[in-house]
C-alpha positions in Angstrom: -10.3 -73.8 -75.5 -13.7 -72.8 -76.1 -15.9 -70.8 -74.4 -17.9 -73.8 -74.0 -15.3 -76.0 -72.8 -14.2 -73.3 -70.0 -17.8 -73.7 -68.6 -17.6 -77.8 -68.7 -14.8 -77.4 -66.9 -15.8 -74.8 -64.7 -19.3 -76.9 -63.8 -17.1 -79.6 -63.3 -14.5 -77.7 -60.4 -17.5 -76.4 -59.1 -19.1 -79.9 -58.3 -15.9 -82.0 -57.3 -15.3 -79.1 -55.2 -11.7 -78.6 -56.5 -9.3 -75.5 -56.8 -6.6 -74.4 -58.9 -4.3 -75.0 -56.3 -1.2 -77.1 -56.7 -1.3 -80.1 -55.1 0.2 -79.6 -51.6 3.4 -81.9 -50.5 4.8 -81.6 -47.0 8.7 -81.0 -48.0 11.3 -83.5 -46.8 12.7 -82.3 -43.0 15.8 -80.9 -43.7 17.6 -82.3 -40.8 19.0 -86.2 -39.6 16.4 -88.9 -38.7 18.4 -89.2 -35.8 20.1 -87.0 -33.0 23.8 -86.5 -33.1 26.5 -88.7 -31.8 27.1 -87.9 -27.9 23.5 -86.7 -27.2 21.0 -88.7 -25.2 17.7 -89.4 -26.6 14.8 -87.8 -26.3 12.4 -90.5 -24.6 10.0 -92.9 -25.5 7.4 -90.6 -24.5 6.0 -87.8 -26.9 6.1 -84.7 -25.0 2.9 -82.7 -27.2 0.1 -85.5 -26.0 1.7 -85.5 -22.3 -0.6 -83.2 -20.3 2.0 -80.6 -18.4 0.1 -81.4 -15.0 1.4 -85.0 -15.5 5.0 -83.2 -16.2 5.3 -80.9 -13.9 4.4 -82.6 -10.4 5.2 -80.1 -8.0 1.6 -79.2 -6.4 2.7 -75.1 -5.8 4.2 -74.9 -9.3 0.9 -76.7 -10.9 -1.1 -73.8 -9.5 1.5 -71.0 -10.4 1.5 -72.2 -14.5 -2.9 -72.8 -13.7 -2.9 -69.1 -12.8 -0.9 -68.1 -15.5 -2.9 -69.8 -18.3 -5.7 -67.6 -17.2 -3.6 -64.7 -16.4 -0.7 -64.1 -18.2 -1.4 -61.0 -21.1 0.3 -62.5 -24.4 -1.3 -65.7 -23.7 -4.7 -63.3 -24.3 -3.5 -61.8 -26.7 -2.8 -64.7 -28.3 -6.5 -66.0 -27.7 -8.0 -63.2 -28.5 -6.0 -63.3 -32.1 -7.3 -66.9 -32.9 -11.1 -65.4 -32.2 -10.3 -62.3 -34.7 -8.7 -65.3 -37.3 -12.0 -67.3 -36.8 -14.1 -64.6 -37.7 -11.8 -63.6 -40.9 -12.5 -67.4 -41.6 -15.9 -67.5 -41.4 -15.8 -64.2 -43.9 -14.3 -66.3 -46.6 -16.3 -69.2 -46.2 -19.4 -66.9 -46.0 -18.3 -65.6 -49.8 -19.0 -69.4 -51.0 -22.8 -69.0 -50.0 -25.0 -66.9 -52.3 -26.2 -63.7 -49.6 -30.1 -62.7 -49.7 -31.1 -59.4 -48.6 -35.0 -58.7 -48.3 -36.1 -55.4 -48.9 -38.8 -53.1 -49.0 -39.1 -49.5 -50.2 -41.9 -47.0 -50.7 -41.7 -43.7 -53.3 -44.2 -40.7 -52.8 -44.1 -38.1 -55.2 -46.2 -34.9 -56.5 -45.1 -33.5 -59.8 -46.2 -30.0 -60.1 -48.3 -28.9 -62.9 -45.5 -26.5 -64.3 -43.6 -29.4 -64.6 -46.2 -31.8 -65.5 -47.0 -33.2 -69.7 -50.5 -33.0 -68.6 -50.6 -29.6 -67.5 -52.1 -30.6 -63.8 -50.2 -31.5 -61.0 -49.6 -35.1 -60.0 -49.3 -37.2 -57.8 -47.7 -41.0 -57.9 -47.4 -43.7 -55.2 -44.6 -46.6 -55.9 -44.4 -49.7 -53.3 -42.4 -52.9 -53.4 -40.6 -55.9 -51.4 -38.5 -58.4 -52.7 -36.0 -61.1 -52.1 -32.7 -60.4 -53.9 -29.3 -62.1 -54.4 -26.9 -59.4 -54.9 -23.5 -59.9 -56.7 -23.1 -63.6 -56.2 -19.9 -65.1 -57.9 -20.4 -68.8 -59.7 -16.8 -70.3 -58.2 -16.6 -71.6 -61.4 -12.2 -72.3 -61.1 -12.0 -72.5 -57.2 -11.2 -69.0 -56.6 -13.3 -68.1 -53.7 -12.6 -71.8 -52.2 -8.9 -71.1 -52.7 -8.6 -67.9 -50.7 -11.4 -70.0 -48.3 -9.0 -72.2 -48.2 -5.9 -70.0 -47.0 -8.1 -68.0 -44.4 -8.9 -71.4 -43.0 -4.6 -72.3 -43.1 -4.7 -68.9 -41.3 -6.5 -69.7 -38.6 -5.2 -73.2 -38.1 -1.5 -71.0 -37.8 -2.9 -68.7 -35.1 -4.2 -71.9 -32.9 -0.7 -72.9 -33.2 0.9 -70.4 -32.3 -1.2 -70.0 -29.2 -0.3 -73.4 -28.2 3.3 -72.1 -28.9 2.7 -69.1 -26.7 0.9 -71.7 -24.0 4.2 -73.9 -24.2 6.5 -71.0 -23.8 4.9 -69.3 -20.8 4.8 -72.8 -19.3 8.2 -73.2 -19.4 9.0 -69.5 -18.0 6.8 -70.1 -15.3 8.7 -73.2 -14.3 12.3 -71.6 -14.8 10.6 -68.7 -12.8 9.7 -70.9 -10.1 13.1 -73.1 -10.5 15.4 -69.7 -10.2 13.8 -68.2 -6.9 13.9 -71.6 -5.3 18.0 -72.0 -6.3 18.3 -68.6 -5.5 16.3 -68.8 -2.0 19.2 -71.8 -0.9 21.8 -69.9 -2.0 20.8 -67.1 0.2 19.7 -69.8 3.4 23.5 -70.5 2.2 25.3 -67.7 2.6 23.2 -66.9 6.1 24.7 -70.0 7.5 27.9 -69.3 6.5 27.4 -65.6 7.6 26.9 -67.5 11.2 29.6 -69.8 11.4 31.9 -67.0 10.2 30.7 -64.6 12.8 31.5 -67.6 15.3 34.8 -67.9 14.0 35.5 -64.6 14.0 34.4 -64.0 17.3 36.5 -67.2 18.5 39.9 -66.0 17.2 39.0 -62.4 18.6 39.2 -63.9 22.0 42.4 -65.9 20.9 43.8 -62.5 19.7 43.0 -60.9 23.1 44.9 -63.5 24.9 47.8 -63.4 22.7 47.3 -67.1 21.1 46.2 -65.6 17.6 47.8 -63.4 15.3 46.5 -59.8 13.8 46.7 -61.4 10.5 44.3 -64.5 11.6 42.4 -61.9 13.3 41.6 -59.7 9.8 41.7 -63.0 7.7 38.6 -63.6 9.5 37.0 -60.4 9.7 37.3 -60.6 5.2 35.3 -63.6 5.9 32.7 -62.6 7.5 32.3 -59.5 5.6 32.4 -61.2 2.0 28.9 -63.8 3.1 27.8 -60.1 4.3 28.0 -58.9 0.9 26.6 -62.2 -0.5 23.3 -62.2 1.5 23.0 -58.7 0.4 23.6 -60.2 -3.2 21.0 -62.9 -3.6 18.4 -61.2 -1.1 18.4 -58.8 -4.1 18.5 -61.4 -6.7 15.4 -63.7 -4.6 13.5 -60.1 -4.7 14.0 -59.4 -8.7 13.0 -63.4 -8.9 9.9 -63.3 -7.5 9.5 -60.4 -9.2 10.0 -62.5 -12.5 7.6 -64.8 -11.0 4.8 -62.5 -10.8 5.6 -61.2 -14.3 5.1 -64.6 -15.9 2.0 -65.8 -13.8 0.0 -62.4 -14.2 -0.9 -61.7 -10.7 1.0 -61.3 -7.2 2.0 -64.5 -6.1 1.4 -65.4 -2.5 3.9 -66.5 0.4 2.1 -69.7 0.1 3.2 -70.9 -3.4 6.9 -69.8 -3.2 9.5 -72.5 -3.6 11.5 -72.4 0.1 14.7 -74.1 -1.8 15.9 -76.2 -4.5 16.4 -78.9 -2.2 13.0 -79.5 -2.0 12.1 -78.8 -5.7 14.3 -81.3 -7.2 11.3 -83.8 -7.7 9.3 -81.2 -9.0 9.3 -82.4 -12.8 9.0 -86.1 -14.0 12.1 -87.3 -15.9 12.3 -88.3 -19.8 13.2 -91.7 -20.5 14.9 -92.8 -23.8 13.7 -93.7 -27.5 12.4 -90.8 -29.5 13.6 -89.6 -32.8 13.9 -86.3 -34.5 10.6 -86.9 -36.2 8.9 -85.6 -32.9 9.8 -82.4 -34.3 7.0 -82.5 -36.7 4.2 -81.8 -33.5 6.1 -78.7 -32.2 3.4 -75.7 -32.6 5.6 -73.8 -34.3 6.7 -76.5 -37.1 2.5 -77.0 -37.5 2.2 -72.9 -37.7 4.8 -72.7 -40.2 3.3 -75.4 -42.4 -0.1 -73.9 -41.9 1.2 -71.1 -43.1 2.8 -72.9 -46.2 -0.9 -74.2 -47.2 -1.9 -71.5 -46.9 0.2 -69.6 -49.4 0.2 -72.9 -51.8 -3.7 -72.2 -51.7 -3.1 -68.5 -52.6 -1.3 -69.7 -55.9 -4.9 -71.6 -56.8 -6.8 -68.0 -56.4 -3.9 -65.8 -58.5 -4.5 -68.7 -61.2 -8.2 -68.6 -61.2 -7.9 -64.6 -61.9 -7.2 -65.7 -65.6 -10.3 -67.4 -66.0 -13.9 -65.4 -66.4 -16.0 -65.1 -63.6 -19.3 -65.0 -63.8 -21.5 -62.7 -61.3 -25.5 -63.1 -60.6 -27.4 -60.3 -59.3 -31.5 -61.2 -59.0 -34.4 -60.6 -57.2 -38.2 -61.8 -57.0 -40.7 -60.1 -55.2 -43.5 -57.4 -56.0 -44.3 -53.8 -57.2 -47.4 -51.1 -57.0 -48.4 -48.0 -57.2 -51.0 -48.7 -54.4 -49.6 -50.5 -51.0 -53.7 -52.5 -51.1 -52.5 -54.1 -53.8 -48.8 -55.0 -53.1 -49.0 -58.4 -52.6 -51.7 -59.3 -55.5 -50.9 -61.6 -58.1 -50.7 -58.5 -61.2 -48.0 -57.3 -59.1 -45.0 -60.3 -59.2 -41.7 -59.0 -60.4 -38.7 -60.2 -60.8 -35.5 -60.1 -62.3 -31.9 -62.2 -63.5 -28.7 -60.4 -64.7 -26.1 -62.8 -65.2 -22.9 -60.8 -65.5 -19.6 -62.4 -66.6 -16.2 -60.9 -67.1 -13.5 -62.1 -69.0 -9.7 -60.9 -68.4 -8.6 -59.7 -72.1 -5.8 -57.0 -71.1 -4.5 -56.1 -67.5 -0.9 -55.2 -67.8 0.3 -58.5 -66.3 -0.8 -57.8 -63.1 -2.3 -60.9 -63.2 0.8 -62.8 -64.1 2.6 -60.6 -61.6 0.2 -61.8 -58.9 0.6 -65.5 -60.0 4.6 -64.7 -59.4 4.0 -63.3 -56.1 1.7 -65.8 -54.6 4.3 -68.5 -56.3 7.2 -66.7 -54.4 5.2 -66.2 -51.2 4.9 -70.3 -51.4 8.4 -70.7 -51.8 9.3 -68.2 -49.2 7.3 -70.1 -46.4 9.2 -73.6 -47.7 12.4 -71.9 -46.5 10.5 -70.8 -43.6 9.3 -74.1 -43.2 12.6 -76.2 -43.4 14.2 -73.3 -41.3 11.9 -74.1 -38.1 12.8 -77.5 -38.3 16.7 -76.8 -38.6 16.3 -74.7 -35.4 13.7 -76.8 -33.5 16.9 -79.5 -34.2 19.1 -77.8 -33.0 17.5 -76.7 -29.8 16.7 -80.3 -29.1 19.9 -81.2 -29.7 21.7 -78.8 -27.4 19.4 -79.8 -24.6 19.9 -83.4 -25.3 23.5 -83.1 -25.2 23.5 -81.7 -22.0 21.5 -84.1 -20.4 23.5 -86.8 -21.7 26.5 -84.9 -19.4 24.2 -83.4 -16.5 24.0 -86.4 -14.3 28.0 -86.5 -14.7 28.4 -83.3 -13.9 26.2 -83.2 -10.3 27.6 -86.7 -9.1 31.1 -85.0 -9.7 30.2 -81.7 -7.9 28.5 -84.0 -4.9 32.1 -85.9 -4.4 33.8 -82.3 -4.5 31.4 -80.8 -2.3 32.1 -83.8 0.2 35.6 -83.8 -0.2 35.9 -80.0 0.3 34.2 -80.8 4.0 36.3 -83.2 4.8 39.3 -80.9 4.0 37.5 -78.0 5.9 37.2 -80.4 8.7 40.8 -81.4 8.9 42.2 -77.8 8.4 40.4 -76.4 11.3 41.1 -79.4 13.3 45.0 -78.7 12.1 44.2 -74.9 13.2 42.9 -75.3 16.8 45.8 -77.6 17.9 49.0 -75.1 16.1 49.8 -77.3 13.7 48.8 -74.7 10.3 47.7 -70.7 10.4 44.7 -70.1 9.9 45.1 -69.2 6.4 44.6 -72.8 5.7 40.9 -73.0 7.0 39.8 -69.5 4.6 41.2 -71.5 1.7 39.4 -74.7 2.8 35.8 -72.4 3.8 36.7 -70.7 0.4 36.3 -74.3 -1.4 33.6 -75.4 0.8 31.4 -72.7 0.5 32.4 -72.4 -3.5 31.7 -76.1 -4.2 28.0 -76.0 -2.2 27.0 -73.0 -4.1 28.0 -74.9 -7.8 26.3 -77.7 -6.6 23.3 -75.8 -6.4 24.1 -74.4 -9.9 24.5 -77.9 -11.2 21.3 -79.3 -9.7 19.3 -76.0 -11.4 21.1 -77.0 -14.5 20.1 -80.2 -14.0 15.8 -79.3 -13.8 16.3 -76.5 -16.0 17.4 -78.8 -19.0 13.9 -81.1 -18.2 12.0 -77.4 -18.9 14.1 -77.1 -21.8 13.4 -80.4 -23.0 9.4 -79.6 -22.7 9.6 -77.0 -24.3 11.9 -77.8 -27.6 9.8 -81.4 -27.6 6.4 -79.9 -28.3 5.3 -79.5 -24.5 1.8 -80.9 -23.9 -1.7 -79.4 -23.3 -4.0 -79.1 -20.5 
């Protein structure tokens, strides 16, 4: 190819406004269309254009994950990232624009008459201002576009993977909020226990002291009352380290006001996901949009490596006007101005420039894997949390039968007790199960609105 035909050609990139660049081609999600046997589906409602306020319907936990959007740190950071990115952007876009500086200088100077050819001293005056365009490269093979184009792919990524930050602290917020409430009734739980043990206790000391009650019942009791002891002691630890969590994940101190009194009372806090979706919702997480941001970005770093073999060509000019008196400056004598095309033409570079093509071609390919990788987890995470809802429901009607069957034995044992009929080792076993089976219910039902978070977040979650 002719020198002549590289500059058609170049003309012609220049005008269509086309790169180098392979042509990019979104790669084939490495996963099933559908989710895997035994899992529920995902809903008929896509999760990334459902607002979280119309999600997450609690009124206290709304304004926790409000306060938290404007004051959690890594949520700023991330903010504050996708400002730096824009500006990096607006660099590289800047560099397709020709820049004009306007400058004016002035040059006094006396020449002694040692030093002077005429043999008296001298004295010379030099003014001038002009418009210049300095350095100015003809994008002649898409180069400048091309690495235009990846700082723009850059940028794009670091919105992403704000809104994957957004998602995520979201959906610690809630868990947050979900945990200290769970944790609050299991500690109401083991007061009221505490209390009826205490009464128990106090009831068979009395049948001790008038001979009706054994030593045996009498200490059986006492381990009672001692183990809820060391319960409340347990979860009033674990409620203080929650909200302590809480205040972590919302930025600021978190008043008495918002708290969550139980779960009880927070199990409507999140709307439920009806059936439909496929796996192709995984194409609107953040972080599957990041990644392929990413990938463009890299494919459009291959069209800048290519362009390297091609000449570029540089303009450096200026117009403006020159005098040796500052009257005169702007007079028509004194127009100047000046062209000097530059252009360079790779003959000999070591193969750096083949090495570069090589790297920027790996790089590509290392972001596919990256790329198909996301997707294989995202798929994986939806599909854990899907097959646990599909069992959830199960699970808490199950634990709800063995909670009321374990009161009704309860019932029956100390009835049993109080008239002779069994020891009183009977009714521990019986408060044992009780008190076991109320505290996994409350497990189950966490379970239960902690898989909805899950779901949020794995399906995209949704903006403001």
């Amino acid at each position: 190819m002719t020198f002549r035909n590289y500059c058609c050609a170049g003309v012609l990139l220049l005008l269509t406004g086309c790169t180098l660049a392979p042509g990019y081609t979104r790669p084939a999600a490495p996963v099933p269309a559908s989710w895997p046997a035994g899992a529920a589906n995902a809903g008929d409602t896509v999760i990334a254009d459902t607002p979280w306020r119309q999600f997450f319907i609690d009124e206290k936990l709304q304004k926790l994950i409000a306060r938290s959007l404007e004051n959690n740190r890594d949520l700023r950071v991330a903010s504050l990232t996708i400002e730096r990115l824009r500006a990096q952007y607006q660099i590289r876009r800047s560099d397709l624009l020709p820049k004009i500086d306007a400058s004016a200088a002035a040059t006094l100077q006396r020449v002694p008459e040692k030093l002077s050819s005429t043999g008296h001293a001298i004295n010379t005056e030099q003014y001038s201002a002009a418009l210049g365009v300095s350095a100015y490269e003809l994008d002649l093979f898409g180069r400048v576009r091309s690495l235009n184009d990846q700082a723009l792919e850059q940028f794009l990524a670091t919105e992403h993977a704000r809104r994957s930050v957004q998602i995520s602290l979201v959906a610690q917020v809630a868990a947050a909020y979900l945990n200290l409430a769970a944790d609050r009734e299991r500690l109401q739980l083991a007061g009221e226990t505490l209390a009826s043990q205490q009464s128990s206790y106090q009831l068979i000391r009395s049948r001790f002291d008038a001979g009706i009650s054994s030593a045996l019942d009498l200490n059986q009791a006492r381990t009672t009352v001692e183990s809820a002891r060391l319960d409340i002691a347990r979860y009033t630890t674990l409620v203080a380290q929650d909200e302590n969590a809480l205040n972590l994940a919302v930025g600021a101190p978190v008043g008495t006001d918002l708290l969550p009194a139980t779960l009880s009372d927070s199990l409507t806090s999140l709307r439920d996901i009806s059936p439909g979706l496929t796996s192709e919702v995984l194409l609107r997480r953040p972080d599957i949009l990041q990644a392929e941001s990413l990938l463009k970005g890299y494919n459009a770093n291959i069209g800048a490596a290519r362009a390297a073999f091609f000449p570029r060509i540089t303009l450096v000019s200026s117009v403006g006007f020159g005098s040796n008196e500052l009257a005169s400056l702007f007079t028509g004598n004194a127009f100047a101005w000046s062209f000097a095309p530059r252009i360079s033409i790779p003959i000999f570079d070591g193969g750096s420039n083949l090495a570069n093509l090589k790297v920027a071609e790996t790089d590509r390919d290392i972001a596919v894997a990256q790329y198909e990788k996301a997707i294989q987890v995202s798929f994986r995470e939806v599909a854990d949390a899907l097959v646990q809802r599909s069992t959830i429901d199960d699970q808490i009607a199950a634990q709800q039968s063995l909670n009321d069957a374990t009161a009704e034995s309860f019932r029956l044992s100390q009835a049993r007790y109080e008239k002779g009929i069994d020891s009183y080792l009977s009714v521990l076993d019986s408060q044992r199960s009780l008190y076991s089976a109320r505290q996994n219910l409350i497990t189950v039902r966490l379970a239960r609105l902690t898989n909805l978070v899950t779901l949020y977040k794995v399906l995209g979650g949704g903006s403001e």
